[in-house]
N, C-alpha and C positions, 0 to 999 in steps of 0.2 A: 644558443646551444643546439646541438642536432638532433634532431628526432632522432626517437628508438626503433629500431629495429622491428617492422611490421610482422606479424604471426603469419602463416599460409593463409588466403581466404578460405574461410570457414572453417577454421580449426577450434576455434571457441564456441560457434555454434554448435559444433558437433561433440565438445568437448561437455558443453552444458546439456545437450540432450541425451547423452549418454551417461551423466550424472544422474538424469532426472529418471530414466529408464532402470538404471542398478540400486538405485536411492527408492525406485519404489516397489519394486522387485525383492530389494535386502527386507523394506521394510515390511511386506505381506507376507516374507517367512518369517518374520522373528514375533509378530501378529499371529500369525499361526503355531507358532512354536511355545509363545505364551498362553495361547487356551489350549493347545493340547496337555500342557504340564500341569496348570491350573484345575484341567477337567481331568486330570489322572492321576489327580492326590502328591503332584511333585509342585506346589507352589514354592518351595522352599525354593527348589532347584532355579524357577526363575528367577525368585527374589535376590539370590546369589548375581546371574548374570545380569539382571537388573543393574544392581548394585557397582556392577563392574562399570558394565555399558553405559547405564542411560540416565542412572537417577540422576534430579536435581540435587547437587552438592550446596546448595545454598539454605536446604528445609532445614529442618530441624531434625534433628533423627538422622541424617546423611555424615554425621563425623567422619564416620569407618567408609563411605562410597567415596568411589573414585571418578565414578562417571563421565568416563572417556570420552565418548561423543558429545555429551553437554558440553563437557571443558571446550570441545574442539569446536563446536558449534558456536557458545557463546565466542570465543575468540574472533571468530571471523564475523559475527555479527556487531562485538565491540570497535576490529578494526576498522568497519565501516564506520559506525556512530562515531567516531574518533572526530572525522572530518567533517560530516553535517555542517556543523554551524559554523565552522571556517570558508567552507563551500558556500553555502547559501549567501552570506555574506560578501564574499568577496567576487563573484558570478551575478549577483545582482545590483550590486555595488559598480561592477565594470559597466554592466550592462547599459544603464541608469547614466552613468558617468558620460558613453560614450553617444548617446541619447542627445545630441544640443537645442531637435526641435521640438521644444515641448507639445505641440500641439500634435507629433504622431506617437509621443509617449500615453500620451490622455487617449489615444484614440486603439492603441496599441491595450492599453489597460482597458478600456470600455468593451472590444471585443477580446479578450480572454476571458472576462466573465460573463457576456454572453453565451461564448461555446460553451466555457461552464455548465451555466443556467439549462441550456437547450439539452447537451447530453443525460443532467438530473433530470430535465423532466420525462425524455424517453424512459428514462430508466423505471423511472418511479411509476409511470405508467403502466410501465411494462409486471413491475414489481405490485400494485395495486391489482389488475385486473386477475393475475395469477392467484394473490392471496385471496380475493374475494370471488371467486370460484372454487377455490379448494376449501375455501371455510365453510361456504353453503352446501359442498357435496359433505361435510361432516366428517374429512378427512384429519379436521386437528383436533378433532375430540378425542384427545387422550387423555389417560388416567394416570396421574403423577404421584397416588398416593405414595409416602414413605422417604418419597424424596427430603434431605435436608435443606430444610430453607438457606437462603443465600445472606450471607454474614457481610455487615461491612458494605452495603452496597447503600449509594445514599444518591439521590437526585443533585442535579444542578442546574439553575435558569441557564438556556443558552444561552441568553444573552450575553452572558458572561464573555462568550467570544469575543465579541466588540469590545468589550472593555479588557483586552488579554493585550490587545493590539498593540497598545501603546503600552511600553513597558515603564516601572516606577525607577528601577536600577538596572543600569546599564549592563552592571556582572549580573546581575540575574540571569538578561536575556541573552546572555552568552554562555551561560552555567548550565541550560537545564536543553535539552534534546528537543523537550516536548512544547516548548515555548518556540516552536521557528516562524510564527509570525509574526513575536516580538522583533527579531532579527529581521525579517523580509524589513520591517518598519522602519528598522534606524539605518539599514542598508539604500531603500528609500529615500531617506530624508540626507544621505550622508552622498548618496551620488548627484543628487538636484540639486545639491550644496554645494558638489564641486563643480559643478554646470552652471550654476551663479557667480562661483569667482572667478572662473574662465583655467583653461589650462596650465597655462603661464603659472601659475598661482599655487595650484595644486598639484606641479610636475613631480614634487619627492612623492606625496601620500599617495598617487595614482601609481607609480612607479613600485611602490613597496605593495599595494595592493595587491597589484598583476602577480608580482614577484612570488607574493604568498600563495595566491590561485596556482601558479605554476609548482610550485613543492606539493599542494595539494593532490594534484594529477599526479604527480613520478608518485605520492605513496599508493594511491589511489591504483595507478594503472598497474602493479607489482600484483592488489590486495583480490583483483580483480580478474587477472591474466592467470595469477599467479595459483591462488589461492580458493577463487571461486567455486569450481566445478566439484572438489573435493566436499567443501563449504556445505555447498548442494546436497550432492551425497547422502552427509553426516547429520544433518540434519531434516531430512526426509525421513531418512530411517529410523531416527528419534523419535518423530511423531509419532508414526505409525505404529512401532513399538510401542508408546508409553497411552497410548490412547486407544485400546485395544478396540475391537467387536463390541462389548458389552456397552461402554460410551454410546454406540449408534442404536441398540436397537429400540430402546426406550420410546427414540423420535424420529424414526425412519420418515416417517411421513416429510415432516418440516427437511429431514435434511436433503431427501429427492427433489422436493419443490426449489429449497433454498440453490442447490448445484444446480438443477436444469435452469434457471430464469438467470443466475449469474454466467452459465456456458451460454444462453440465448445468447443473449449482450455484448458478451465479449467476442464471441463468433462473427455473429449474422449482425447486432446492433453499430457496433462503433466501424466496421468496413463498411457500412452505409453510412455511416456521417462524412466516413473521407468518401466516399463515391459523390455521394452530393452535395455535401456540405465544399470540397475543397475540388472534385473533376477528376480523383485521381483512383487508380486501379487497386482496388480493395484488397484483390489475393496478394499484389508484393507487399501492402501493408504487412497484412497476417502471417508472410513469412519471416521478414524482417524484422517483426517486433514480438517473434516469439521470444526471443532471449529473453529479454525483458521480465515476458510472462511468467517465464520459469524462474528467472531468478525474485520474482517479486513474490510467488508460489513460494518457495522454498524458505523463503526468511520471513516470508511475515511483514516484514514494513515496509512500508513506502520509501521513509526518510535512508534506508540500506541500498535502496534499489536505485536511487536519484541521481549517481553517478553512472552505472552503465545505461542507465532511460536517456543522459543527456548526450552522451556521446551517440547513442542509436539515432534520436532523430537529430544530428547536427552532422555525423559522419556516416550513417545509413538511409536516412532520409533525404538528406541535404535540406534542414533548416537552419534559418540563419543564427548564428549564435547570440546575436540579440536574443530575438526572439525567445530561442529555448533557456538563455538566462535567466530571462523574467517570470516564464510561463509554469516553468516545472519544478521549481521552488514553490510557488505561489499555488500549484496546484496538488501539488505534497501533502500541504495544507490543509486546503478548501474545498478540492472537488475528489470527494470520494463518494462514487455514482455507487462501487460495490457495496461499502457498508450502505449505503441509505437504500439500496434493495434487498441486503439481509436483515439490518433494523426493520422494514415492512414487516416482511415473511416471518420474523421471531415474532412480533408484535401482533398479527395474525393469528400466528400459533398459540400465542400465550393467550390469547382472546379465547380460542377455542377452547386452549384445555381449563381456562377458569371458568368459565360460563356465561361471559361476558356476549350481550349481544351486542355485534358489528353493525353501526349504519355507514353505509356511502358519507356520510357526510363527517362521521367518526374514522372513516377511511383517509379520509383528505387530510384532515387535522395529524393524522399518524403522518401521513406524507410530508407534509409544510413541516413537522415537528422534525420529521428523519431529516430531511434537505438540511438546516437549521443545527441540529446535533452532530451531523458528519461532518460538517465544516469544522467543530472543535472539535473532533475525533483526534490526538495525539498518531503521527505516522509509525506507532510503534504496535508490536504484536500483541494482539487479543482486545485493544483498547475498544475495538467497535462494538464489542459484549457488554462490559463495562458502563458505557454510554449508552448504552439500549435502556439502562432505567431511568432516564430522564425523560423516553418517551411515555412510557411504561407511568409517569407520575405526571406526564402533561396532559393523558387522555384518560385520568383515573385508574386502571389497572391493576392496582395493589391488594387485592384481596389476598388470603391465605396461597387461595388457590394459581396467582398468577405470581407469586412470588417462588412456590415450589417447582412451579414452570421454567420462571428466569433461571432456579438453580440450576437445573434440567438444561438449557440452553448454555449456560457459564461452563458445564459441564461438556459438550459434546461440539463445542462451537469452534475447538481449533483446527481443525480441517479446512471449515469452511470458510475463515477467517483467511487461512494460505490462500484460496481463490478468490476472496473479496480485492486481498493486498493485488492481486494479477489484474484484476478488473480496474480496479483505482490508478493504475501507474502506465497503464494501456491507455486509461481516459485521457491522462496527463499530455502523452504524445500524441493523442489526436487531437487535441485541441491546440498544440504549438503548431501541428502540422495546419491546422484550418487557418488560423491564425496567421502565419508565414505567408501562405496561399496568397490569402486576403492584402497580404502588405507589399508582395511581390519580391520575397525576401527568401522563396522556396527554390532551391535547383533539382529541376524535376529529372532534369541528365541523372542525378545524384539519384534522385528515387528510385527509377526505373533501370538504375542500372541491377547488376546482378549481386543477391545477397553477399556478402563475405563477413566475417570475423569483425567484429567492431572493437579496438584495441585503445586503450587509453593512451593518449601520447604527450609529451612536452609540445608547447609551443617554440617556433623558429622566433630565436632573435635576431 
């Protein structure tokens, strides 16, 4: 069939940064328009436009709300999860399939989770020496009294991960979002399967594969062109709205530390891994893969963002589509460098405000634990909070006092969470890009040429 019809270059980018600019603009007046009503005895008054605009329609209490932008929000973040796991599946399934030497699939997998590895430990380093300097300046000693403990929050062995991998029922791991390594698995095992009977063999099921990946893209590239930048928008504005002032000043401290060490990172941190790591010009990175940022900003998850991240670095970076099939499923997943430097800095903080003394060596244990825990971190919004008490009960932590903390953190932590999701889905593409490099699978013509619009398209039959 013929490809679609290509957008003006750079009309998407400029479409999504001007989303991202009125989306955060809308959202500091209606921020401000809720503590001025609140602080002039007209709470009702917000309550009303609340009601209209923002509230969640899913609480309890919300019968009579309409809440327009949620609706609109949720929409466009359902339309994305729609595809996930037919994506993932069928993208690494080809990938895999079209793979026949096993010996540069092994070697191809060996370094993805090096760059992995390598990017976690800058980060966590980066993340460690921030928090153990701001803990001894006496910065997270804050007072939490009053706060409502946190309900419902329960530990998990990481370990668990490993044993997620291999799924028990096959609709399971096609049923549930948060399971995409059960699927990375049987995806896996389903394209070495068909590299063992040879093509000949597996021409229908290879064929119906492709075919589905291809339907995937036309919904994809509509949800994406189409529907994004609004997306953007409606849900910036949300936040900002429904997570007012009063949320941040409780933990100014944590939340300064938490933004400056995750902008470090994303800024100055990962255009040094492509300058050294792969040879290649850091600034087109960082202008290239802002879209990304911003749309990974805005929604909160990885697993939403994984279609416009894979077209970025295959049609704006020029990596190979191997490559980015295997790598940015698989690091959706596993390499989330941003939560394991928010999990630090919360863990930190929660140290400080219970009374908890920090050693170096209690420092590391947090670290090895955060690595380890964001790996089963679900690609979905807020989950990296959620997961913070399993570190929280691997290095003792649970007194009164650091559980009123964790609320405190559950509470103010979606912000930071939108930049964790940016930092995570950034890491992703640098590591297909070192990756590619490394295989000689990278068109660097492709890199350095000049940004444009990266637009989802059909493939040529």
């Amino acid at each position: 069939m013929e490809k679609q019809k290509k957008q003006p270059a750079g009309s998407l980018a400029k479409k999504m940064g001007l989303s991202l600019v009125c989306g955060l603009a809308a959202g500091m007046l209606m921020m401000f328009l809720r503590e001025t009503l609140n602080s002039s005895g007209h709470g009702e008054v917000w309550n009303t436009i609340n009601r209209i605009l923002f509230q969640d329609i899913t609480t309890a209490g919300a019968e009579s709300a309409l809440g327009v932008f949620y609706l609109i929000g949720q929409l466009f973040i359902r339309s994305l999860q729609l595809v996930i796991v037919p994506m993932v599946f069928t993208s690494i399934t080809l990938a895999i399939g079209q793979i026949s030497d096993t010996r540069m699939l092994g070697r191809i997998s060996a370094k993805t989770i090096g760059w992995f590895l390598i990017c976690s430990f800058f980060a966590l380093v980066l993340a460690c020496g921030a928090g153990m300097i701001v803990y001894q300046g006496g910065l997270f000693n804050i007072q939490v009294e009053g706060l409502a403990g946190s309900e419902g929050s329960t530990g998990a062995n990481p370990m668990n991960v490993i044993l997620n991998v291999v799924p028990a029922n096959i609709i399971t791991a096609f049923g549930n979002n948060t399971a995409v390594l059960a699927v990375v698995f049987v995806a896996v095992c389903l394209g070495l399967s068909m590299n063992a009977l040879g093509e000949a063999k597996t021409e229908i099921l290879r064929k119906l594969i492709r075919e589905v990946n291809d339907v995937v893209v036309v919904f994809l590239n509509y949800v994406v062109t189409k529907f994004a930048p609004f997306g953007v928008f409606v849900l910036l504005t949300r936040t900002f709205a429904t997570y007012g002032i009063n949320y941040l000043k409780p933990a100014l401290a944590y939340v300064i530390v938490a933004v400056s060490m995750l902008m470090v990172f994303l800024i100055i941190g990962y255009p040094m891994v492509v300058a050294l790591g792969a040879g290649l010009n850091p600034l087109i990175f960082l202008k290239k893969i802002s879209n990304v940022a911003v749309f990974g900003f805005s929604t909160s998850s990885s697993a939403a963002t994984l279609p416009l991240n894979f077209k970025t670095c295959t049609e704006g970076f020029g990596v190979d589509e191997t490559i980015a099939s295997f790598v940015l499923p698989l690091g959706m997943t596993v390499n989330m460098n941003g939560t394991a430097i928010m999990q630090v800095i919360a863990t930190v903080f929660i140290a400080g405000c219970a009374g908890y003394d920090l050693s170096l060596t209690q420092l590391v244990i947090v670290a090895l634990l955060a690595l380890i825990a964001s790996a089963g971190t679900p690609a979905a919004p807020g989950a990296g909070a959620i997961v913070l008490f399993t570190i929280l009960s691997g290095v003792g932590f649970i007194n009164e006092g650091a559980l009123l903390a964790y609320s405190l953190i559950l509470a103010i932590n979606r912000p930071i969470e939108m930049l964790v999701t940016a930092l995570n889905v950034v890491g992703d593409a640098v590591t297909s890009i070192c990756v590619a490099k490394s295989e000689g699978l990278l068109d660097e013509n492709i890199y350095n040429a000049k940004a444009s619009g990266i637009v989802l398209q059909e493939q040529d039959h």
